[in-house]
N, C-alpha and C positions, 0 to 999 in steps of 0.2 A: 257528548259535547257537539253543538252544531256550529258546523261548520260553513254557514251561512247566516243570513239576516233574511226575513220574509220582505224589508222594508230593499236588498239587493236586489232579489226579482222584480222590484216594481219596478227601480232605478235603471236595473239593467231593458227590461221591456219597455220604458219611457223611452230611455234611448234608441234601442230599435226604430219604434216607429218616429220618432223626430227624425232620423235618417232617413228610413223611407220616404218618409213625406218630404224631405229636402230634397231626395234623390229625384220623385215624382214628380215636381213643380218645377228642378231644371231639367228634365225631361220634356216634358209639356213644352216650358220656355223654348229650346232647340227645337224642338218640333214648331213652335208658330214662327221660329224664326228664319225661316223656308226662305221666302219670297226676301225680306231684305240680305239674305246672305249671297242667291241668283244675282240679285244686281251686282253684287262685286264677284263676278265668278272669278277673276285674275285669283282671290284669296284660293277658294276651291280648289280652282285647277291646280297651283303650286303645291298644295295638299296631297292632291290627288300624284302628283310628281310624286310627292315624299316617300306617301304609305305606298303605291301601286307599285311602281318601279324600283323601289330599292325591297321589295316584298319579291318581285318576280321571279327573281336566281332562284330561290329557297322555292314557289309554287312547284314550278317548271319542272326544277329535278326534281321535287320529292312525288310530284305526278306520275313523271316517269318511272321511276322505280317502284312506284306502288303498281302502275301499270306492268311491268314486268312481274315483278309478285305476282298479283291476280292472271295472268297469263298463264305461269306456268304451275299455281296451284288448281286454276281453274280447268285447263287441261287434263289435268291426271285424276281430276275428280268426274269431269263428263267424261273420261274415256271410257270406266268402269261402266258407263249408260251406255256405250255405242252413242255419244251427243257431241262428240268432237266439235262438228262444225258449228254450235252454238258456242263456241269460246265469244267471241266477238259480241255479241248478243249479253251472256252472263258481264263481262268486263267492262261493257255501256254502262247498262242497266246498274251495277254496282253503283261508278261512278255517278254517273250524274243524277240518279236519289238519292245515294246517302254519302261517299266516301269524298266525293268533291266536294259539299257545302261543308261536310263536318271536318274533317281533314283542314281545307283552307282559313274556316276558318280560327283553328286549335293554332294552326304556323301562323294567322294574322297575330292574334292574341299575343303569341310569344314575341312575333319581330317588329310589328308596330303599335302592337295595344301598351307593350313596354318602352317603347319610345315614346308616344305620345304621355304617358303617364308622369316617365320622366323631365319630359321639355315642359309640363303643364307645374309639374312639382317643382321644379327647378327654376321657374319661374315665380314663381309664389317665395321660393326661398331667399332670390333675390331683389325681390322687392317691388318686379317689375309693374305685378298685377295693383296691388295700391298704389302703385305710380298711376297707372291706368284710369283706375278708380278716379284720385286726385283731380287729375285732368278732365273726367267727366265724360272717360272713354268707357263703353259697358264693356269688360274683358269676354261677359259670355258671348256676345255678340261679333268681338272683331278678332276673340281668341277660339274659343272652344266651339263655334258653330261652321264656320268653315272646317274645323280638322271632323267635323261630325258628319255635318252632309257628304264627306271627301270620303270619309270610309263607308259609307251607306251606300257611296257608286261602286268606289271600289269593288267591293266584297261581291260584287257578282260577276265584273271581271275578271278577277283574280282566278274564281271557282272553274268560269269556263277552263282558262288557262291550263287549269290542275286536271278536267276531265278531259281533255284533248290531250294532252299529254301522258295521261294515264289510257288512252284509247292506242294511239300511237305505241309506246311501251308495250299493250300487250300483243298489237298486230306483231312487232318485231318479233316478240319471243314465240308466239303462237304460230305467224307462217312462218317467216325468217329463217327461225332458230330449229322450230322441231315441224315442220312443214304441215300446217294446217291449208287446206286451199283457200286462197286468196277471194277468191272469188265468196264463195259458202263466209266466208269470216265477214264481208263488208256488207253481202247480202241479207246477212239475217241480223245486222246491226237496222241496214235499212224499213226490212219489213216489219221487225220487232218493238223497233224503240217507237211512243209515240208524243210527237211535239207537245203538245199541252198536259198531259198528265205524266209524264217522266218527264223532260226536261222543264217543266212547266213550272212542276212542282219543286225539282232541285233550284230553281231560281229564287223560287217563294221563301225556302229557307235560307237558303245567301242574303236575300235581301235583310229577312230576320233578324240573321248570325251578325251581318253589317250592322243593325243599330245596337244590337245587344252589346256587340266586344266594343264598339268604338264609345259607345256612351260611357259602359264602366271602367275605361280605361281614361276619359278625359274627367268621368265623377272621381276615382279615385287618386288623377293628381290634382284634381284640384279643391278635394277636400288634407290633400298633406298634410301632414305636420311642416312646417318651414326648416326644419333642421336635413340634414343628411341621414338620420337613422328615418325621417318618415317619409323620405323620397324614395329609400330602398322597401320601406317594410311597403309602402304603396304600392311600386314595384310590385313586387310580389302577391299581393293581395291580387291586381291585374292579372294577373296567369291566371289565379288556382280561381278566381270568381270569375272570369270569363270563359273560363275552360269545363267548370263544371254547371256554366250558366249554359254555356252552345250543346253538350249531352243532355242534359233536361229538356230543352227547349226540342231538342232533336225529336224525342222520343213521343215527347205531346205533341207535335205537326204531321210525324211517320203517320199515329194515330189516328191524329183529325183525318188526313190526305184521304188513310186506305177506308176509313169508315164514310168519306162522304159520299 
């Protein structure tokens, strides 16, 4: 007994790609709509309030403590080398290649990629967006491109935030706590790390993780269903497809970066 229709696989792959292709063209749209969203930065900036600052408690600490982490595992790992005083150096380098952009942006995803999804949904649900419409206001334009350009700045501030914090963290544990020299720990931070291809590159992908999480989090509320089951299931779609969109994307940029 078959437990499908051949006539389902077309149905289901039709759909697919109508979705992409819907996804693609308000993609594109936000992308040209650059320049008329700058003139109204007042919208942006308030965005940028939203996602930035109520995002920074959660960067902050969870920087920290990842920085302590990487301190005192990376410790005990170069001491078997006699490489103590490369703590500093390993603990950079971590962050600001990989564990800042990918880190920041997994906690954007959960704390404002799920807000926004919700306010975009919740908005649809209430009617606001056809009101919009109505009126002859383009909602992409006065709704979802300011919260898009806002997290596309964001996202790469936020990242510094998380690697300086996660820097900080592991000076504490590394001199502080179990006395690496101060000196040796900021030294080989300095000679080691270098501007355009380490922190050059962790910016590249910030910038990335920024259009990635912020687009699928305003395409998925604002393709909702209008009820409260498809504000939540949207919700949710936000985490696990932006979450497993920024490790993908991660892993093809690592790629590109070290090969070119």
């Amino acid at each position: 007994m078959s437990w499908y229709k051949p006539s389902d696989v077309g149905f289901a792959t039709r759909r697919l790609l109508g979705n992409l292709g819907h996804g693609a063209r308000l993609f594109v749209r936000l992308v040209a709509l650059l320049g008329p969203t700058l003139k109204r930065f007042g919208l942006v900036r308030d965005q940028m309030h939203f996602l930035g600052n109520y995002s920074l408690a959660i960067i902050a600490v969870s920087g920290l403590f990842v920085g302590f982490v990487f301190g005192l595992q990376g410790y005990y790992t170069l001491q078997r080398y006699g490489s103590s005083e490369a703590l500093g150096l390993l603990v950079t380098l971590s962050l600001v290649r990989e564990l800042g952009p990918v880190v920041t942006a997994l906690l954007f995803a959960g704390r404002a990629g799920t807000s926004l999804t919700a306010e975009i949904g919740l908005m649809k649900a209430g009617e606001q967006i056809s009101v919009m419409e109505m009126m002859a206001v383009d909602p992409v334009q006065r709704i979802l491109a300011p919260r898009f350009w806002a997290g596309v700045l964001v996202m790469p501030l936020l990242a510094a935030v998380f690697s300086a914090m996660g820097v900080i963290g592991g000076w504490v544990v590394g001199v502080l706590m179990i006395g690496v020299d101060a000196g040796s720990f900021w030294s080989q931070i300095q000679g080691g790390v270098d501007v355009w291809k380490d922190v050059g590159n962790g910016v590249v992908k910030s910038i990335v993780f920024g259009f990635t999480v912020t687009f699928i989090a305003l395409l998925q509320g604002f393709e909702a269903l209008a009820t409260p089951e498809g504000v939540a299931s949207a919700t949710t779609r936000t985490v696990v497809v932006a979450s497993l969109s920024v490790l993908g994307l991660d892993f093809i940029l690592t790629a590109l970066m070290f090969t070119i």
